[in-house]
C-alpha positions as CSV (number, residue, x, y, z in Angstrom):
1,X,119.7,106.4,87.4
2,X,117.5,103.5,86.0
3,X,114.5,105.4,87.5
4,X,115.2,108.4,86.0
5,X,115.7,107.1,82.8
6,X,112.6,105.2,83.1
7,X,110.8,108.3,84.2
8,X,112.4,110.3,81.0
9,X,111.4,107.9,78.6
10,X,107.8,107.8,80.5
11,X,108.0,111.5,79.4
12,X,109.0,111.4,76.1
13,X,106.6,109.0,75.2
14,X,104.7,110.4,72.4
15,X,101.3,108.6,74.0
16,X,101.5,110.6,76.9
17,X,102.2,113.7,75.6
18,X,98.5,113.2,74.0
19,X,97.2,112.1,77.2
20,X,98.3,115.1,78.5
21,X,96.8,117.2,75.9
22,X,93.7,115.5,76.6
23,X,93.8,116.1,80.3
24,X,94.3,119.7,79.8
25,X,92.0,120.3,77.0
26,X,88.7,118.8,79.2
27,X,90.3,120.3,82.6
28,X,91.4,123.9,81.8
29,X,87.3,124.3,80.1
30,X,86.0,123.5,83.4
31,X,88.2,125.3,85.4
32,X,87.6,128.3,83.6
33,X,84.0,127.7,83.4
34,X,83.6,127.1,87.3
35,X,85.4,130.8,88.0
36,X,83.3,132.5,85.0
37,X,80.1,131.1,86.0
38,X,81.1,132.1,90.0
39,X,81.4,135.7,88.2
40,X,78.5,135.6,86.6
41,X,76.9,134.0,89.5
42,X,78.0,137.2,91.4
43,X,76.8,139.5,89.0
44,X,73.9,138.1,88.8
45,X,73.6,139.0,92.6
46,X,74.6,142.7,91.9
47,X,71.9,142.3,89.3
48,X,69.5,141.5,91.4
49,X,70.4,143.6,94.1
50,X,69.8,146.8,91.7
51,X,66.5,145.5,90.3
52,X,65.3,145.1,94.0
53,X,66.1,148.3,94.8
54,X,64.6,149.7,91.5
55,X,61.2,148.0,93.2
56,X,62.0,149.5,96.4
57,X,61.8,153.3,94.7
58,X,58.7,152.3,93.0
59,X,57.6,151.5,96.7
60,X,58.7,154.1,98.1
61,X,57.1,156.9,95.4
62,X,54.1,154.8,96.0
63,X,53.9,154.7,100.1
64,X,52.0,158.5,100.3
65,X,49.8,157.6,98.0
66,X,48.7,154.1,99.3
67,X,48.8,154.7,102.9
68,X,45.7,157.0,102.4
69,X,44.5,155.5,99.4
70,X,41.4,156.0,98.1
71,X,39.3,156.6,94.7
72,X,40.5,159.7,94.0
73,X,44.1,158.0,94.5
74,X,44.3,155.7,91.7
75,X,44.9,157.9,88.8
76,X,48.1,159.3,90.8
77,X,49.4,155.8,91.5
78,X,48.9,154.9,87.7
79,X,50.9,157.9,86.6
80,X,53.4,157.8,89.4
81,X,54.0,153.7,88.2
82,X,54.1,155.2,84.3
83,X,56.4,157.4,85.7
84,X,59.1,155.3,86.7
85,X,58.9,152.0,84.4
86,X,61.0,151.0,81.5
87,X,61.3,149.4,78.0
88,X,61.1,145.6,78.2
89,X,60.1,146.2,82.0
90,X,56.4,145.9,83.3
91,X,55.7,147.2,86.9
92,X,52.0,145.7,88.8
93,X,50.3,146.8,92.1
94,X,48.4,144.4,93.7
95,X,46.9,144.4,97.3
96,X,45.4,142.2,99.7
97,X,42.7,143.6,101.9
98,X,43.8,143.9,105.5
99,X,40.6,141.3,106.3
100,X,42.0,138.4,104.1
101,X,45.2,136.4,105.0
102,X,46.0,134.1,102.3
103,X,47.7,134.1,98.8
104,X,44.6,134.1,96.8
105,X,43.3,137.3,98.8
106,X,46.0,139.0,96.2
107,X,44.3,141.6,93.3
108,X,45.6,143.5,90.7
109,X,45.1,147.3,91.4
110,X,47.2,148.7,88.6
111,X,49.3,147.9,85.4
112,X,52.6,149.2,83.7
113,X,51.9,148.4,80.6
114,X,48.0,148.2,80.7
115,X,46.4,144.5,79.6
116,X,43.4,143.2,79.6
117,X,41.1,142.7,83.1
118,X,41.3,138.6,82.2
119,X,44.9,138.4,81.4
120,X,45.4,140.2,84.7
121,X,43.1,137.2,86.0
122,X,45.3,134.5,84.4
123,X,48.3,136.2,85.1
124,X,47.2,136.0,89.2
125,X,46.6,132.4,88.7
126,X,50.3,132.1,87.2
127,X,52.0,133.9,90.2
128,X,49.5,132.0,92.8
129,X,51.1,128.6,91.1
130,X,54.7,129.8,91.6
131,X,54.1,130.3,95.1
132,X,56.1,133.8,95.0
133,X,53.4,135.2,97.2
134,X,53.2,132.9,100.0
135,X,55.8,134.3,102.3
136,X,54.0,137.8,101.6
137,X,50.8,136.0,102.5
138,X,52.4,135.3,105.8
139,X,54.2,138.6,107.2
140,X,53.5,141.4,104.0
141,X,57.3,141.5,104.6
142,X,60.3,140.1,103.3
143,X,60.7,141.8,99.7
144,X,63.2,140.0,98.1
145,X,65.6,139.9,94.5
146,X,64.2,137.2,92.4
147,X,64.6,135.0,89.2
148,X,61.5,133.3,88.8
149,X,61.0,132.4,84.6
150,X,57.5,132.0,84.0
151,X,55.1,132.2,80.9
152,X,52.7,134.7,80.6
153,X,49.1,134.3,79.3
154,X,50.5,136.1,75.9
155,X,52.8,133.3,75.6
156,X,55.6,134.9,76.2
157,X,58.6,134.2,78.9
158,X,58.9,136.9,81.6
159,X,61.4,136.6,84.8
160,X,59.7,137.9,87.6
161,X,63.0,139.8,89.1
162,X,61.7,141.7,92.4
163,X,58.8,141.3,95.2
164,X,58.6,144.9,97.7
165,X,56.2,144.8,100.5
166,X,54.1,147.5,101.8
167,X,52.1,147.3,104.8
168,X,49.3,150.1,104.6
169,X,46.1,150.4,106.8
170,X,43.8,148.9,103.7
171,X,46.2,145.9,103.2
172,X,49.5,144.8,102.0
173,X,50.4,146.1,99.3
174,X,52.8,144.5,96.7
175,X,54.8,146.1,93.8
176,X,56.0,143.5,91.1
177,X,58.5,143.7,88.9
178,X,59.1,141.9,85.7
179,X,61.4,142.0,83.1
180,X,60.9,140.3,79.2
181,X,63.4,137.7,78.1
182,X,64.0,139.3,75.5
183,X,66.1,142.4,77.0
184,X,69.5,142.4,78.5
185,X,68.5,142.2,82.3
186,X,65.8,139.2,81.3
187,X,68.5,137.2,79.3
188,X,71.2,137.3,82.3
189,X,68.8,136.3,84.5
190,X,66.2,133.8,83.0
191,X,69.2,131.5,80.9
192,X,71.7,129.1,82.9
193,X,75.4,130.2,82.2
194,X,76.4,127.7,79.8
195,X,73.3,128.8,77.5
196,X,74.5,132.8,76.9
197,X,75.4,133.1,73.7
198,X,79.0,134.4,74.7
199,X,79.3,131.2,76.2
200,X,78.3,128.5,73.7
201,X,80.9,130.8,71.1
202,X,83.5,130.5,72.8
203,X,82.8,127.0,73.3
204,X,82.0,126.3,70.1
205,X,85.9,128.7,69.1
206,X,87.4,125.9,72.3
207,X,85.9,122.9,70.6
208,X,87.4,123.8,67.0
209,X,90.7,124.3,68.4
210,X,91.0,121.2,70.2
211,X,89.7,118.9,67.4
212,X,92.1,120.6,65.0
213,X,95.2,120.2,67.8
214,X,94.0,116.5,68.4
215,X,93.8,116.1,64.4
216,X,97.7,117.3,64.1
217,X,98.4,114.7,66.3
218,X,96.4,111.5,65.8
219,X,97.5,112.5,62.3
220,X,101.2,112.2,63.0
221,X,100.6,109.6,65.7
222,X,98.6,107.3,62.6
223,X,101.8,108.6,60.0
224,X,104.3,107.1,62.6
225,X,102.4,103.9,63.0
226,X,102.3,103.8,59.4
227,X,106.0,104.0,59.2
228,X,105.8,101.2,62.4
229,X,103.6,99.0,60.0
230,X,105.8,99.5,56.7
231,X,109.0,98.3,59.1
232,X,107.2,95.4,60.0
233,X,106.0,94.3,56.5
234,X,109.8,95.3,55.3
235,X,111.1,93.0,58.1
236,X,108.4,90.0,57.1
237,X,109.6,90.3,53.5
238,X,112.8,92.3,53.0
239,X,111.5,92.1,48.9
240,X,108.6,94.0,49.6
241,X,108.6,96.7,47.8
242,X,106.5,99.5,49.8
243,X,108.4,102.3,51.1
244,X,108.2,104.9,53.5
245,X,107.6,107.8,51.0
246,X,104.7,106.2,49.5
247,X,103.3,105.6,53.2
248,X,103.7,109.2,54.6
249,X,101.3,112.0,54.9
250,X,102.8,114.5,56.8
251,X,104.5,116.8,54.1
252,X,106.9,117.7,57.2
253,X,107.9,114.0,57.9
254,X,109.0,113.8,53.7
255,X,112.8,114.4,55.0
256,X,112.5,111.3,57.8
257,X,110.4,109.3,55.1
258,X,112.9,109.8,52.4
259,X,116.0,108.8,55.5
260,X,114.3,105.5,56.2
261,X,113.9,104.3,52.6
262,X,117.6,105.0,52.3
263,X,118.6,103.5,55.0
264,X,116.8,100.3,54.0
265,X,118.4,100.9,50.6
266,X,122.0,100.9,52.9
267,X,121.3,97.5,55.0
268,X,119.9,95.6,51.9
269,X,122.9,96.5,50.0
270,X,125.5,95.9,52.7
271,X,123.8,92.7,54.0
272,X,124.1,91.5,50.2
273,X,127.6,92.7,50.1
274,X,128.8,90.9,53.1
275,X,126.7,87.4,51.3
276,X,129.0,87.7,48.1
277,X,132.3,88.8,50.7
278,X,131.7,85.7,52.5
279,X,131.2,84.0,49.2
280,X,134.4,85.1,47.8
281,X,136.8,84.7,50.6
282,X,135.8,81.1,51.3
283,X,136.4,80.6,47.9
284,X,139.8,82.1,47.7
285,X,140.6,80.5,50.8
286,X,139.8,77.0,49.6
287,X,141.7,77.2,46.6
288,X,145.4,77.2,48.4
289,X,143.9,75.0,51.2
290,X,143.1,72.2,48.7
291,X,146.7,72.3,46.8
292,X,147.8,72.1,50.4
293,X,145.6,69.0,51.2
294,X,146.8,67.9,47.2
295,X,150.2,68.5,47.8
296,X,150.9,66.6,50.9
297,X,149.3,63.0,49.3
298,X,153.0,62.6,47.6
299,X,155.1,64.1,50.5
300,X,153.4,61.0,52.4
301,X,154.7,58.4,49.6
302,X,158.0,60.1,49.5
303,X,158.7,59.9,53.2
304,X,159.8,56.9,54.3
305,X,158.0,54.8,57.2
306,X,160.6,54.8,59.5
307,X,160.8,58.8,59.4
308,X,158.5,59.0,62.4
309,X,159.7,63.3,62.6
310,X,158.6,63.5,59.0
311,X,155.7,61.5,59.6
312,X,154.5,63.7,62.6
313,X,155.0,66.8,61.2
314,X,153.0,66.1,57.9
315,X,149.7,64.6,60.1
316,X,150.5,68.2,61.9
317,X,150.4,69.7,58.6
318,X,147.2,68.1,57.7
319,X,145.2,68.3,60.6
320,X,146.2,71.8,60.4
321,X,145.1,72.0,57.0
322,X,141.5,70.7,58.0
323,X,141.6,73.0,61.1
324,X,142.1,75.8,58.5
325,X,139.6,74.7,56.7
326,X,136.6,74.5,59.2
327,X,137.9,78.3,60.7
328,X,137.2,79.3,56.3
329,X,134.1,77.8,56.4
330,X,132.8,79.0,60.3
331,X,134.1,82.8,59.1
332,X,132.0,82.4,55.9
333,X,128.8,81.3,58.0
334,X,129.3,84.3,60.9
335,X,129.3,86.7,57.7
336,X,126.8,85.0,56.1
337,X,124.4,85.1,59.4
338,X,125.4,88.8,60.0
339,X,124.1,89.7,56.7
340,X,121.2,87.9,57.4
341,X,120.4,89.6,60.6
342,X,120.9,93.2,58.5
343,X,118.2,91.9,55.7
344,X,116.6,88.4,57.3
345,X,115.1,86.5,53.7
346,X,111.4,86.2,54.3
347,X,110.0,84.1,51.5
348,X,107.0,81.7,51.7
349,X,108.4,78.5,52.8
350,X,106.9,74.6,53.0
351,X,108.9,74.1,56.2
352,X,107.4,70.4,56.4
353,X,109.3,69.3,52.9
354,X,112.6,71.4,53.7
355,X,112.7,69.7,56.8
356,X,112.0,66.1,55.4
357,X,114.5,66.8,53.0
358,X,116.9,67.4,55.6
359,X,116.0,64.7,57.9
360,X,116.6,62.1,54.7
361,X,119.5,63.6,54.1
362,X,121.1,62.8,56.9
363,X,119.8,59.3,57.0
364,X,121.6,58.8,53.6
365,X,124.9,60.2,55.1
366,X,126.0,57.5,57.0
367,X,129.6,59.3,57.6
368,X,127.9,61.9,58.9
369,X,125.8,60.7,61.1
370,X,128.2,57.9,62.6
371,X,125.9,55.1,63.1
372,X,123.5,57.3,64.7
373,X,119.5,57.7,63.2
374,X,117.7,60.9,62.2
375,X,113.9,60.3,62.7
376,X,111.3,62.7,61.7
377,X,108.1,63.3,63.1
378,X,106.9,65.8,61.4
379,X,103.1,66.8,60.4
380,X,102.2,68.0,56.9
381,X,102.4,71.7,55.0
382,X,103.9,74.0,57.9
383,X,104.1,77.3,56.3
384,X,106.3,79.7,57.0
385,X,108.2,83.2,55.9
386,X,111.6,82.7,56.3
387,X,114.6,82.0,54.1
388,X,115.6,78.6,53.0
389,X,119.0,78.8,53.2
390,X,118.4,80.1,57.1
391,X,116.5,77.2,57.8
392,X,119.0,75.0,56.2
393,X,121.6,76.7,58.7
394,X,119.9,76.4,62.1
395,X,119.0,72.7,61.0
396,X,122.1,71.7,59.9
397,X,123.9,73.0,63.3
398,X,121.3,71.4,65.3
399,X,121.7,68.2,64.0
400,X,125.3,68.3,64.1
401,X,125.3,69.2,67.8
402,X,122.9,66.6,68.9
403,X,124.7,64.0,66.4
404,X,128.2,64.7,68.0
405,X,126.3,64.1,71.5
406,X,124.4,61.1,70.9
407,X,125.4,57.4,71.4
408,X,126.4,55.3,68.2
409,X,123.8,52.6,67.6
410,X,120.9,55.6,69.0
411,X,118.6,58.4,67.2
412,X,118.1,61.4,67.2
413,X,114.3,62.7,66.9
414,X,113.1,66.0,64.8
415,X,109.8,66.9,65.2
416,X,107.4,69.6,63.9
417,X,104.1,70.4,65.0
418,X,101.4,73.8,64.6
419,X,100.0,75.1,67.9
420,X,98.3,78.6,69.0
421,X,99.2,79.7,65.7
422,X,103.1,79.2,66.4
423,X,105.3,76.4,64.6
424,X,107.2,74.4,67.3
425,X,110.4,72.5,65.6
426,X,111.8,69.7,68.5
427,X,115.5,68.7,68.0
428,X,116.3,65.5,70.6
429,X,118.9,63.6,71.3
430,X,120.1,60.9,73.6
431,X,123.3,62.3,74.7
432,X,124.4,63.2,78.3
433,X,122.5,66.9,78.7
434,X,124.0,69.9,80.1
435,X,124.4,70.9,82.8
436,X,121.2,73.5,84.4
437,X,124.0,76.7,84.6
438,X,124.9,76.1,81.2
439,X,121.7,75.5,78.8
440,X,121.8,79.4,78.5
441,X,125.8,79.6,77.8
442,X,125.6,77.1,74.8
443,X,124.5,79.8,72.5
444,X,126.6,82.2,73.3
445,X,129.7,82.8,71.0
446,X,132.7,80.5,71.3
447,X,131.3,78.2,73.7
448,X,131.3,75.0,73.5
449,X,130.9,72.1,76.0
450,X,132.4,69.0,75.2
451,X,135.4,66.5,75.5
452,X,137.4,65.0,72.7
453,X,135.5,62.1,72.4
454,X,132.2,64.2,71.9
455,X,134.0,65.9,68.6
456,X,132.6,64.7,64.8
457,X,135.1,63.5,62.3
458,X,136.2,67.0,60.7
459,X,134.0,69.3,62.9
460,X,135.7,72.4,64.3
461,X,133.2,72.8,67.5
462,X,134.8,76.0,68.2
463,X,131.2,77.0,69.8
464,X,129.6,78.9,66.9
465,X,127.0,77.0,65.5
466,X,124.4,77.2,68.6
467,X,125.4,81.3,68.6
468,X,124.3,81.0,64.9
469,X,121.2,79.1,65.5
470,X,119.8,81.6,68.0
471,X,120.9,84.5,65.6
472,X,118.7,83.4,62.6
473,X,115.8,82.1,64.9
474,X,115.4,85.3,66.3
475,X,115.9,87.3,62.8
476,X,113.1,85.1,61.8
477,X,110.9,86.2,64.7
478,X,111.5,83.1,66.4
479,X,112.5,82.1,70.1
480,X,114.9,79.1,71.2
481,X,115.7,77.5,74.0
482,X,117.4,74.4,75.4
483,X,116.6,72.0,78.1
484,X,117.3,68.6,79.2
485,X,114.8,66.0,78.5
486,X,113.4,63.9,81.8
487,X,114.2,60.5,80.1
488,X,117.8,61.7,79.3
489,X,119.6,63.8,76.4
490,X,118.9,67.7,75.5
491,X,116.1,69.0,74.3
492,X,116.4,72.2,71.5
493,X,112.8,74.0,71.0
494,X,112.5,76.2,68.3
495,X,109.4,77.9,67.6
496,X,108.6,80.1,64.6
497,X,105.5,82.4,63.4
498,X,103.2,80.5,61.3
499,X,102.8,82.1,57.9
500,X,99.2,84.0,57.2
């Protein structure tokens, strides 16, 4: 099932539907153009065959005449040639005396149209260099169709289309047949396929039509990575204030445009919702919780020491109180984080001073810390994008965690460094570790690792604070991950994109 869903999505995929296109529009052209030009290739041969045979009635009109031929003869064969030629067709006679045996024993005898005794001389030369006549040369046999383009001494481009043979007593005779480029029969044979004009039209009509189906779609293609590139700068900085509409081109994508922008409109305004909920509820929450905590100061004078049932039920009632208390303030920071993860802040940020701010903080807070150090090791103007308050968040939890792990009388280290264009935050401590199975487990939700005597005065630990962490590191664009150091004590690496 995985494979098929694989395969579907493979399908789907918008880039391979244009490869596709692609494929077909360069393979169906030369599929078609391989069985036209095998038509026309066979035409050609049909052609050819009927010129030949044209030739071969010329011949055979002429055969009477030249096998007694003599002075008196010549007129006849010139009207007999007159007789049967064409427009755009020219028709010559020439012989080679039965005592020569060579190509250049060939003569012209007679002309269809008449030209010029030297042009005849030139045009000799011409055939000579083709080498049409050499197999005649040979045997005065063999006529054959031909295709032969050559210039004339005029200039102009004939194709020398059939060769007919006849063996009379004076010689062997030859009857060539030519036909002008310019006419039909001379343009199908003299020109390769692709150069009719047919051909390059509806090549040129093929081209069009592709560049025009290739422009709808790199046009949506580079409208959707423009929607792609607006969600990314709207992710960066949710205050950005570039929209989808104003981004779109495709006049048919205005309805999907116009859906985005209001659903961005729908997760800022419920992420900022759920921030003032969260707000609220804590507050409303800690107003009875602290004229409970109020309340019980003179229930403790009133009881008497010796009441040891009174006594244990109002430390139950106050450590219930406090309980209540952390559960207010862990609900207010799931909420809070939620929201975040709908509309992630991504302001310009000095991480290097909130982070030394932090770290001194701590340092200052003796009760919370525990006679435990913060040290910070961290380098100068880190910038990032990300939210304060975020930051503030996934330090705060950090700390907390390690502080609760690490010995009294020991440190724990922070450390911020710049590195392949990434910002790497270390959080250390000298605490027991976890074990391998687990470093993964830690983040997720309610889980938490740790014995009574691991606990902070007043922390809850119900196992939220790493699932928090991980949630705003990775609405940041961040990654984080946890291992145990080699010279004792967990390790928590952050790393976060460094501002541009």
């Amino acid at each position: 099932m995985t494979l098929l869903r694989a395969l579907r999505r493979t399908v789907d995929s918008f880039a391979v539907k244009l490869g596709i296109l692609l494929v077909v529009f360069f393979s169906v052209p030369m599929i078609l153009y391989d069985q036209f030009e095998e038509a026309d290739r066979q035409q050609r041969t049909l052609l050819l065959d009927s010129v030949q045979r044209q030739g071969n009635l010329v011949a055979q009109a002429l055969v009477p005449l030249l096998s007694e031929f003599d002075a008196a003869a010549v007129p006849r064969v010139r009207q007999t040639i007159e007789r049967m030629a064409q427009p755009d067709v020219s028709i010559k006679l020439m012989l080679r005396p039965s005592n020569e045996a060579n190509r250049n024993s060939f003569f012209y005898i007679a002309s269809v149209p008449a030209v010029p005794v030297d042009y005849l001389q030139e045009e000799r030369a011409e055939l000579i260099e083709t080498g049409v006549l050499d197999r005649l040369a040979d045997t005065c046999g063999g006529g054959r169709p031909l295709a032969v383009e050559y210039t004339n001494p005029k200039g102009q481009v004939e194709v020398l289309t059939s060769l007919t043979p006849i063996d009379a007593p004076m010689g062997c005779w030859v009857v060539i047949t030519a036909h002008a480029t310019d006419g039909i029969v001379g343009q199908s044979l003299a020109r390769p396929y692709w150069q009719m004009p047919e051909v390059r039209f509806a090549g040129a009509v093929y081209l069009t039509l592709a560049l025009v189906v290739l422009w709808l779609f790199t046009s949506v293609w580079r409208n959707i990575r423009g929607f792609a590139g607006v969600a990314r700068r709207i992710r960066k900085d949710p205050g950005t204030q570039r929209s989808f509409s104003e981004m779109n081109r495709v006049p048919e994508l205005n309805d999907v445009a116009r859906s985005f922008d209001d659903m961005v409109r729908d997760l800022r305004g419920t992420a900022e919702t759920m921030r003032r909920t969260a707000e609220e509820n804590a507050h409303a929450f800690k107003t009875p919780i602290a004229v409970i905590s109020q309340s019980i100061e003179p229930l403790k004078r009133s009881i008497p020491a010796d009441d040891l049932r009174g006594r244990r039920s109002l430390d139950l009632i106050e450590r219930s109180v406090q309980r209540l208390d952390v559960l207010v303030n862990a609900a207010r920071r799931i909420e809070e984080t939620v929201a975040d993860l709908l509309n992630p802040p991504r302001t310009p940020l000095n991480l290097s001073a909130l982070l030394e701010d932090i770290v001194d903080e701590y340092q200052e807070n003796a009760r919370t810390t525990g006679d435990r150090r913060v040290v910070g090791r961290i380098d100068r103007n880190i910038p990032v994008r990300v939210g304060a308050d975020m930051i503030e968040t996934v330090m705060q939890n950090l700390l907390d965690n390690a502080l609760s792990f690490t010995r009294p009388g020991t440190e724990v280290t922070v450390t911020a460094t710049v590195a392949d264009g990434r910002v790497r935050v270390l959080v250390d401590d000298q605490g027991p570790g976890v074990p391998p199975g687990d470093l993964e487990r830690i983040f997720e939700r309610y889980v938490s690792i740790r014995d009574d005597s691991q606990r902070m005065p007043g922390a809850g630990n119900f196992g939220i604070g790493l699932w928090i962490v991980r949630r705003n590191i990775e609405a940041a664009g961040g990654l984080i991950r946890a291992e145990n150091r080699k010279e004792g004590g967990l390790r928590m690496a952050v790393e976060l994109p460094l501002a541009r």
